[in-house]
C-alpha positions as CSV (number, residue, x, y, z in Angstrom):
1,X,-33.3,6.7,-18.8
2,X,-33.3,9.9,-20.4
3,X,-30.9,9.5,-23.4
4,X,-31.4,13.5,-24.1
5,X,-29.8,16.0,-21.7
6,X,-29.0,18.5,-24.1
7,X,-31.4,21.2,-26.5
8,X,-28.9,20.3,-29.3
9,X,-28.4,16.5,-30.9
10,X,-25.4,16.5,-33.2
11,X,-24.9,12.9,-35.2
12,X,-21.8,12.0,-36.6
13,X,-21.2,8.1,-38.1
14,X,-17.5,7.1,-38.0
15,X,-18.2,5.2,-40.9
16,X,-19.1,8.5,-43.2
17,X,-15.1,9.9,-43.7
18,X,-14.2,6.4,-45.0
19,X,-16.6,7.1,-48.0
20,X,-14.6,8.0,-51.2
21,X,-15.9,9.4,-55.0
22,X,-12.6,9.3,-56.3
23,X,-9.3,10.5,-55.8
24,X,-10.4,13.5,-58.4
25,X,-13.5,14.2,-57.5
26,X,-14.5,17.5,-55.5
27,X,-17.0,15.7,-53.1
28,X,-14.9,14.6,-50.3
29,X,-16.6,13.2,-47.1
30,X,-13.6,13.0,-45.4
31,X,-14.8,17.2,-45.2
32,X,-17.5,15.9,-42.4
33,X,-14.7,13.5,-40.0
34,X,-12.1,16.6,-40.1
35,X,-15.5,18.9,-39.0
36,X,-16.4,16.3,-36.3
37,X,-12.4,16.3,-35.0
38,X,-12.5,20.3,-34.5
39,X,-16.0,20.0,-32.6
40,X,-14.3,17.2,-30.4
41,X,-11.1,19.0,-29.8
42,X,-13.2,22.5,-29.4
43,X,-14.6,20.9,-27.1
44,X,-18.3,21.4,-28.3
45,X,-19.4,17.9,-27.5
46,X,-19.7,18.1,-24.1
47,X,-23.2,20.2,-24.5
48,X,-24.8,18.2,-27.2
49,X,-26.6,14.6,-27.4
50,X,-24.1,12.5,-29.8
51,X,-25.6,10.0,-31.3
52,X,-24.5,7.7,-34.3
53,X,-26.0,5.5,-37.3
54,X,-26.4,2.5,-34.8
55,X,-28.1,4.8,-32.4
56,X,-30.4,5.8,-34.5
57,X,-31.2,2.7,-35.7
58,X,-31.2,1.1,-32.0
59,X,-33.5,4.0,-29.9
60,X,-35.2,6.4,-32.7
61,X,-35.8,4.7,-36.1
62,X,-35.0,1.6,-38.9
63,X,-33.9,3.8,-42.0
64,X,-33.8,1.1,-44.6
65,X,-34.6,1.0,-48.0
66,X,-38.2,1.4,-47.3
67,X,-37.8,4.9,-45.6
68,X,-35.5,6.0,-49.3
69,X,-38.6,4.5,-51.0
70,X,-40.8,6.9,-49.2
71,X,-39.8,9.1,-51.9
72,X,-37.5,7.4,-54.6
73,X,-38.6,5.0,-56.8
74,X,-37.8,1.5,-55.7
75,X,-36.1,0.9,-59.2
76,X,-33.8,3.5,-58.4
77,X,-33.3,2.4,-54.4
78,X,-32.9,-1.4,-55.9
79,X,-29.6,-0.3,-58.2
80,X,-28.1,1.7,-55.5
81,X,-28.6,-1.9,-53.3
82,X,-26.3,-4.4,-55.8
83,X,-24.2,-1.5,-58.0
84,X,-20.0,-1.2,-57.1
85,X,-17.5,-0.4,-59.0
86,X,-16.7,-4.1,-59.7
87,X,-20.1,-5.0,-61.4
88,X,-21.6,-1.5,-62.8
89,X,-20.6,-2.6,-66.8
90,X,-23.3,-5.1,-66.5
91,X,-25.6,-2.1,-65.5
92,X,-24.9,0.5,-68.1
93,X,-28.2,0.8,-69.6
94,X,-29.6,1.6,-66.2
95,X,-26.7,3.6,-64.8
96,X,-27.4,6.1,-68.1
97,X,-31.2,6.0,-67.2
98,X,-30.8,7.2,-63.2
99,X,-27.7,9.6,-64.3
100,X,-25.0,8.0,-62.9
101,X,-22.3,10.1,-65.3
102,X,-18.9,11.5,-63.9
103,X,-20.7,14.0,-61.2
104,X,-22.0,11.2,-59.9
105,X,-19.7,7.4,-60.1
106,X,-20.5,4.3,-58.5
107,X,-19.5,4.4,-55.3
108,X,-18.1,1.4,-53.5
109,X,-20.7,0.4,-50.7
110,X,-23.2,3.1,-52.3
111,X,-25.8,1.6,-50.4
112,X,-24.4,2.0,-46.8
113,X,-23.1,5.8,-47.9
114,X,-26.8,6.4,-48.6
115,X,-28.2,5.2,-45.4
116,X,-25.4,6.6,-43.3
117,X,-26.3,10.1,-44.8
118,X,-29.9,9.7,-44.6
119,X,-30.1,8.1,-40.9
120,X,-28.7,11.8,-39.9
121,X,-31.7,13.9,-41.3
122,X,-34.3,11.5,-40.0
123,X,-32.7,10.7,-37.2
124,X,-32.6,14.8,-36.4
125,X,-36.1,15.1,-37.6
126,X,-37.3,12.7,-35.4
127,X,-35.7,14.2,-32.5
128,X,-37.1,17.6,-33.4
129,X,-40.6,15.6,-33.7
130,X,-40.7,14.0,-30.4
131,X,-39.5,17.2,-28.5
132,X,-35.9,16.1,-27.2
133,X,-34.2,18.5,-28.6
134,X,-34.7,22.0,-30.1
135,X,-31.7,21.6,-33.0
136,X,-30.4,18.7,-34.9
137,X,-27.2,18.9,-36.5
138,X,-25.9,16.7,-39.4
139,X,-23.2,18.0,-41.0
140,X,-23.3,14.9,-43.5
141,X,-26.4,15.5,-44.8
142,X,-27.9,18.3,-46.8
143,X,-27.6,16.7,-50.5
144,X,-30.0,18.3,-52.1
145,X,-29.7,17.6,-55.8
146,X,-30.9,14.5,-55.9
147,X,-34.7,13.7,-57.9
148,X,-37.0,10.5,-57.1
149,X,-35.4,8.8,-59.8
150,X,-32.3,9.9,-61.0
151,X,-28.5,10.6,-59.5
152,X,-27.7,14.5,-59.7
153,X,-25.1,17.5,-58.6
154,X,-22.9,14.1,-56.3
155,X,-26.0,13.2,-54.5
156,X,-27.6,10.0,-54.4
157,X,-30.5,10.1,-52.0
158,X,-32.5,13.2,-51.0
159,X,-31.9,13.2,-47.5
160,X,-33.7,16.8,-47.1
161,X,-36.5,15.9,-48.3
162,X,-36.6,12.4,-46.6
163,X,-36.1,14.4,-43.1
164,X,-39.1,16.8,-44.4
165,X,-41.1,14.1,-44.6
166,X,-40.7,13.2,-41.2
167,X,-41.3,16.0,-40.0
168,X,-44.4,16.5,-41.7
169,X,-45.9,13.5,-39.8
170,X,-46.0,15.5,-36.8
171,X,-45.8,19.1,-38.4
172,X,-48.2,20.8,-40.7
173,X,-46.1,23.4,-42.3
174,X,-42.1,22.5,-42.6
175,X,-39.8,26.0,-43.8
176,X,-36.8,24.5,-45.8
177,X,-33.7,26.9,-46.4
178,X,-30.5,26.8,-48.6
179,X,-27.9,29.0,-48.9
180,X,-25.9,26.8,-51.0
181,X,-24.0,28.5,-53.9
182,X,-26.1,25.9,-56.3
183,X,-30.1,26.2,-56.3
184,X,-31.8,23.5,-54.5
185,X,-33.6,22.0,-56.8
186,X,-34.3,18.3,-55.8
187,X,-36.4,19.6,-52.6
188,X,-38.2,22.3,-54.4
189,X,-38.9,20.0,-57.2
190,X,-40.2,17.7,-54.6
191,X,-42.5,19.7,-52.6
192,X,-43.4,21.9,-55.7
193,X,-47.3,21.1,-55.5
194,X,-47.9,21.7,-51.6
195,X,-48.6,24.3,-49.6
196,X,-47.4,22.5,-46.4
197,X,-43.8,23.3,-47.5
198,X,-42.3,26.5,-48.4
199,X,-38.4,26.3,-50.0
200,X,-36.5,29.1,-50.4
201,X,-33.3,29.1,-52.3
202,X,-30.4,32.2,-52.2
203,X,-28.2,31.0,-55.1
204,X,-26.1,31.8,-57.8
205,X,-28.0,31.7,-61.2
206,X,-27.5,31.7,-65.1
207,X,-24.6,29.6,-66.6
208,X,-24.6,27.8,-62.9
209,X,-25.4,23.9,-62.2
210,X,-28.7,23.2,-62.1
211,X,-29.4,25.8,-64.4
212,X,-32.7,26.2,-62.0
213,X,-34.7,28.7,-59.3
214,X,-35.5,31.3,-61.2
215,X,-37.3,34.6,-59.3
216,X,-40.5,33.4,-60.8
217,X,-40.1,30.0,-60.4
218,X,-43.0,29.8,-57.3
219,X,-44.5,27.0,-57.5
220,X,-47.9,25.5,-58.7
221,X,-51.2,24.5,-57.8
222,X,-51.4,24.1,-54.5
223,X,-48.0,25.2,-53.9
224,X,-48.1,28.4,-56.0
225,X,-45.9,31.1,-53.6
226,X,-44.7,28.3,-51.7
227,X,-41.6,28.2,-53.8
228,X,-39.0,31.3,-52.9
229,X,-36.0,32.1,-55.2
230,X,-33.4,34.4,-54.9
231,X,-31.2,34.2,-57.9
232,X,-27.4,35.7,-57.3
233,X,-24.8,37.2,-59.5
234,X,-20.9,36.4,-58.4
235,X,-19.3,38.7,-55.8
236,X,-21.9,37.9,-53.1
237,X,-20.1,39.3,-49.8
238,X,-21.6,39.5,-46.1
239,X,-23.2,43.0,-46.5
240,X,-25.4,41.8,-49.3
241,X,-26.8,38.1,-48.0
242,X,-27.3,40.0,-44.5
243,X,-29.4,42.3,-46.7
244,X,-31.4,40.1,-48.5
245,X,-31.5,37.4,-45.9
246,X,-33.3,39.0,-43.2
247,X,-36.6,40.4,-45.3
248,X,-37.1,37.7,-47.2
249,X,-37.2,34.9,-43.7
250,X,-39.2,38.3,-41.8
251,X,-41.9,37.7,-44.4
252,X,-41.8,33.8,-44.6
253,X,-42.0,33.4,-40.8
254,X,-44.8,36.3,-40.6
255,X,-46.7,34.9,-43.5
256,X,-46.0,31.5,-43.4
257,X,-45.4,30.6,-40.0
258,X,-43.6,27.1,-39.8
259,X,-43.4,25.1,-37.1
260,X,-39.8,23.7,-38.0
261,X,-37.1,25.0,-40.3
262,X,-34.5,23.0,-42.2
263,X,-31.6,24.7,-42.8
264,X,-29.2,23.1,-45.4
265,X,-25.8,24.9,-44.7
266,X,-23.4,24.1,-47.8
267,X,-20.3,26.1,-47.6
268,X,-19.7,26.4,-51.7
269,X,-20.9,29.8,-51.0
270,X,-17.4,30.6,-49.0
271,X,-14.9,32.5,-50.4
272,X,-12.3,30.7,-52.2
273,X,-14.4,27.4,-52.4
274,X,-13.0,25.2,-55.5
275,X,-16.3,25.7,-57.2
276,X,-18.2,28.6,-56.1
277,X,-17.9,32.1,-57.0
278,X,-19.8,33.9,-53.6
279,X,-17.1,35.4,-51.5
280,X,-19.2,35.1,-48.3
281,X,-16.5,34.7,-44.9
282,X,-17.5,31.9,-42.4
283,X,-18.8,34.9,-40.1
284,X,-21.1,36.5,-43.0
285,X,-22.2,32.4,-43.4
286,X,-22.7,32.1,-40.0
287,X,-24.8,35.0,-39.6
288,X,-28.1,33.0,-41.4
289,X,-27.7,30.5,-38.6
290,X,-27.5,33.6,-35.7
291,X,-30.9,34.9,-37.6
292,X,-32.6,31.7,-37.9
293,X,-32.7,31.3,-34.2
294,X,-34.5,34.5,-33.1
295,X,-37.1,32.9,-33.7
296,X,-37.2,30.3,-31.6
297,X,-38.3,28.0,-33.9
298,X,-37.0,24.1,-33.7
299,X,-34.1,23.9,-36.5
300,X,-32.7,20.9,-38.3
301,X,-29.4,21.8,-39.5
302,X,-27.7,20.0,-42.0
303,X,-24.5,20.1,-44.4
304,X,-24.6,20.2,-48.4
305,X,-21.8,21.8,-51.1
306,X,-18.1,22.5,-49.8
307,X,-15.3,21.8,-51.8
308,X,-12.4,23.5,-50.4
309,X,-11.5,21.0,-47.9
310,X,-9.8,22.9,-45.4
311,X,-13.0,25.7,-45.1
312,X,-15.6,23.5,-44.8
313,X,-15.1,22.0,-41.3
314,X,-14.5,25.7,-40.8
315,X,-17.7,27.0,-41.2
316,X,-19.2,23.9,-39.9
317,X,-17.0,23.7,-36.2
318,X,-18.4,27.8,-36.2
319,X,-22.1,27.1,-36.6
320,X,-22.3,24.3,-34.7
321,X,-20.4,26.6,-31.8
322,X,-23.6,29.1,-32.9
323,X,-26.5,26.5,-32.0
324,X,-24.6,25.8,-28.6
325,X,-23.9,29.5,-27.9
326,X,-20.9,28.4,-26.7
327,X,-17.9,30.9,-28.4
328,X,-15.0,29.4,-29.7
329,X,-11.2,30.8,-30.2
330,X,-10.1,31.6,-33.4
331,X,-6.8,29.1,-33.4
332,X,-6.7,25.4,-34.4
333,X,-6.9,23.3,-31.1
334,X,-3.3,21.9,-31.0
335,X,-4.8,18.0,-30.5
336,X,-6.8,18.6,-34.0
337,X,-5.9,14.8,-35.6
338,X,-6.0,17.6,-38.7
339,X,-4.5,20.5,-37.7
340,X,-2.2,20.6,-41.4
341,X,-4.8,21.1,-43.2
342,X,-5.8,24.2,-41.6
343,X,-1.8,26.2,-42.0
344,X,0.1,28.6,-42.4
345,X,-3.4,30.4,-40.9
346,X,-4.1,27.9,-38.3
347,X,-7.0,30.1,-37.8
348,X,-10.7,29.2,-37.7
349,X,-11.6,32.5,-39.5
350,X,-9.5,33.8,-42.7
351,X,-10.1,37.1,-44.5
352,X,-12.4,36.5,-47.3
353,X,-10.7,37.6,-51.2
354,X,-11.0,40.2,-52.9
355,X,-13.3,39.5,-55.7
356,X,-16.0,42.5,-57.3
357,X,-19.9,42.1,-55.6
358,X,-21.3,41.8,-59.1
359,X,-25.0,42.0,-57.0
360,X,-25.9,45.5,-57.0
361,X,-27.9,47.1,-53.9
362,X,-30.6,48.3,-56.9
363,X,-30.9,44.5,-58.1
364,X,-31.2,42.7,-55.1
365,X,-34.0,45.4,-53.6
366,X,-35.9,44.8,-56.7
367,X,-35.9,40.9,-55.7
368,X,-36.9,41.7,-52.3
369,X,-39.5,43.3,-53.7
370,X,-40.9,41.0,-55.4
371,X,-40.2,38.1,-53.3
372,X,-42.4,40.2,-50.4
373,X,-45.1,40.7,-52.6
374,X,-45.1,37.4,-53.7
375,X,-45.6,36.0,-49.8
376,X,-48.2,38.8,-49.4
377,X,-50.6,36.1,-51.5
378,X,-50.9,33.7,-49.2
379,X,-52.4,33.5,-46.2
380,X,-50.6,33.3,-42.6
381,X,-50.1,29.5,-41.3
382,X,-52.7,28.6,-43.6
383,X,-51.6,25.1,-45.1
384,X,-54.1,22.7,-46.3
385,X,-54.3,20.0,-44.2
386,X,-57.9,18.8,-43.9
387,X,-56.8,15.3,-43.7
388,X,-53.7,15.3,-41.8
389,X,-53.7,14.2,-38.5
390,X,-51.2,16.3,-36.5
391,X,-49.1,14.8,-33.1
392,X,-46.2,12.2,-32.6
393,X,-49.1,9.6,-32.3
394,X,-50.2,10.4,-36.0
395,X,-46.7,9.3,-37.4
396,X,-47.6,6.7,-39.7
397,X,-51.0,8.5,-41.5
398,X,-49.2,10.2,-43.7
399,X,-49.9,9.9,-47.1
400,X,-46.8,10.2,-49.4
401,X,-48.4,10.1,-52.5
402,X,-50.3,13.0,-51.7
403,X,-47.4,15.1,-52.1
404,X,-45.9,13.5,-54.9
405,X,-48.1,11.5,-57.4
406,X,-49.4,14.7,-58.7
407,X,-46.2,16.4,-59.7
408,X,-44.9,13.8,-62.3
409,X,-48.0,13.8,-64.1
410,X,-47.5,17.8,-64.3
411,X,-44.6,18.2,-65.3
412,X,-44.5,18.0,-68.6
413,X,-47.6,20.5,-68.9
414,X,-45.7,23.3,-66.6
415,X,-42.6,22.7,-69.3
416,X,-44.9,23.6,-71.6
417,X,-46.1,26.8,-69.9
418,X,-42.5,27.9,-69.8
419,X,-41.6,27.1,-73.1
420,X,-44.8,29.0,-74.3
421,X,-44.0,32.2,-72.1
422,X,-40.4,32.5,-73.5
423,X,-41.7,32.3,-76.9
424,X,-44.1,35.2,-76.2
């Protein structure tokens, strides 16, 4: 029985909207039901492979604590297991260690929020691995913040890089892609020392959370020009990330050549999000995923920062109309369970504000510039991969240490560097 029909695979868990931070907090999953109503009541599902955490689990993989452990420390993985709300003031000492502050509480059933998330992204890379589809959506995915061993930015577990992995069981070169508002730091920090993954960040920079992805951050070792950043001022409209956008993925997919892309879609770039200061409309947002698929490239598309609850399934309900290439009318279906949310407007698409572009057409040339010439240094498709057995039956070879052993032991000496070149 073939359980795939469709070129797309979209997962949605019921369980994920019950999920709650606080009553305070900006991070609301209930963001990713309200996006999974609209694509229902759009009518969208119809040309997709649904699928669920139980499916997952049933027909295409376990996701347990032993996939988290793949790349976080089992320390870490073992806290998230037994901490709640009830119990965490007999873990304070650990909670302080793994940066569990106010961005991030302790989430009742923290454990099950983590593998619900994660089961999306590896679930979607799997399905992009074996062939069954050609996109995988998972709007509840896309957290990118979060390090081996420590809680960061309201994410948990590192459900990017745990799909990249996947992939690269079956892949040799993996493109990752964010154009959240915040730098995505947990996957480039993650892949930092290989050339079989190239990251590339458009964000907004200086006196912004993480504080991270600057122009020449690029990479090291192995790795050096795998790393792409694209720091932003406020202001960022359509015009400009349609300008920078386009030259900068032209010269990754000509130099790079990945086999897969991973394109983590937060919508804290919007206009009018609670939190970011880009004034991109859903269009202008939407346009990366139009681009992306020129290329024909399999695409795992997945969610991230969004904050102004009424936008995000917005943006989300658009671009997963985008991967169908099914067109969509701009009015609220009347049977949204939701639809109150989304007045007086009732629109899908509102006019975006009217704040200054404080990104200049002179500055962002001169990164394009420089992010061109950086990709110039490496060679086209040439990742190292002398011992990496490629194909779907190679799954299990995959060393993980290999990619990450390295980079904790390094990190204190590239500190170093930086601290010494800021001095000069």
């Amino acid at each position: 029985m073939n359980l795939f029909k469709q070129k797309v695979t979209y997962y949605y868990d019921e369980e994920f909207g019950t999920f709650n931070y606080s009553t305070t907090h900006p991070m609301k999953p209930l963001r990713v039901a309200i996006t999974d109503d609209l694509v229902g009541h759009y009518g969208l599902k119809q040309y997709m492979n649904c699928i669920d955490q139980s499916f997952v689990q049933t027909y295409i993989k376990r996701v347990d604590e032993d996939v988290l452990t793949q790349f976080h420390s089992e320390e870490y993985i073992d806290l998230i297991k037994i901490i709640t709300p009830e119990n965490k003031c007999q873990h304070e000492d650990q909670l302080y260690r793994f940066n569990f502050m106010e961005d991030c509480p302790v989430l009742d059933r923290l454990f099950d929020f983590c593998l619900c998330q994660t089961s999306g992204s590896v679930g979607a890379a799997c399905v992009i691995a074996d062939q069954k589809s050609n996109i995988a959506i998972n709007w509840s995915g896309g957290l990118h913040h979060a390090k081996q061993s420590e809680a960061s930015g309201f994410c948990y577990v590192n459900d990017c890089v745990l799909g990249i992995l996947e992939l690269l069981k079956t892949y040799q070169r993996v493109l990752y892609i964010d154009i959240d508002i915040h730098h995505g730091d947990g996957v480039e920090e993650a892949f930092y020392l290989t050339d079989r993954v190239m990251t590339c960040s458009f964000h907004k920079f200086k006196e912004y959370f993480p504080g991270t992805g600057h122009i020449d951050d690029i990479g090291h070792d192995k790795g050096k020009y795998y790393a792409v950043n694209f720091p932003l001022n406020e202001g960022l409209n359509d015009d400009s990330i349609q300008l920078i956008f386009k030259p900068v993925i032209d010269s990754i997919m000509e130099n790079f050549r990945p086999d897969v892309v991973m394109l983590q879609g937060g919508t804290d770039s919007l206009s009018g999000d609670r939190l970011g200061c880009f004034n991109l409309s859903i269009k202008g947002h939407g346009s990366c995923t139009e681009y992306l698929k020129k290329f024909n490239v399999p695409i795992i598309m997945v969610g991230g920062g969004g904050y102004t609850l009424r936008n995000v399934p917005r943006c989300w309900t658009y671009e997963t109309s985008l991967a169908l290439n099914v067109p969509i009318p701009d009015n609220i279906p009347d049977e949204s369970d939701y639809k109150v949310y989304f007045g007086p407007e009732y629109k899908l698409h509102l006019p975006i504000s009217n704040m200054e572009e404080q990104n200049s057409k002179e500055y962002l040339e001169k990164n394009i510039i420089q992010i061109l010439e950086n990709l110039k240094q490496i060679q086209p498709g040439c990742a190292q991969i002398d011992h990496y057995a490629i194909g779907k039956e190679s799954r299990q070879k995959v060393d993980y240490q290999e990619l990450f052993s390295s980079y904790n032991d390094k990190r204190e000496e590239m500190q170093l560097e930086q601290n010494q070149d800021q001095q000069d």
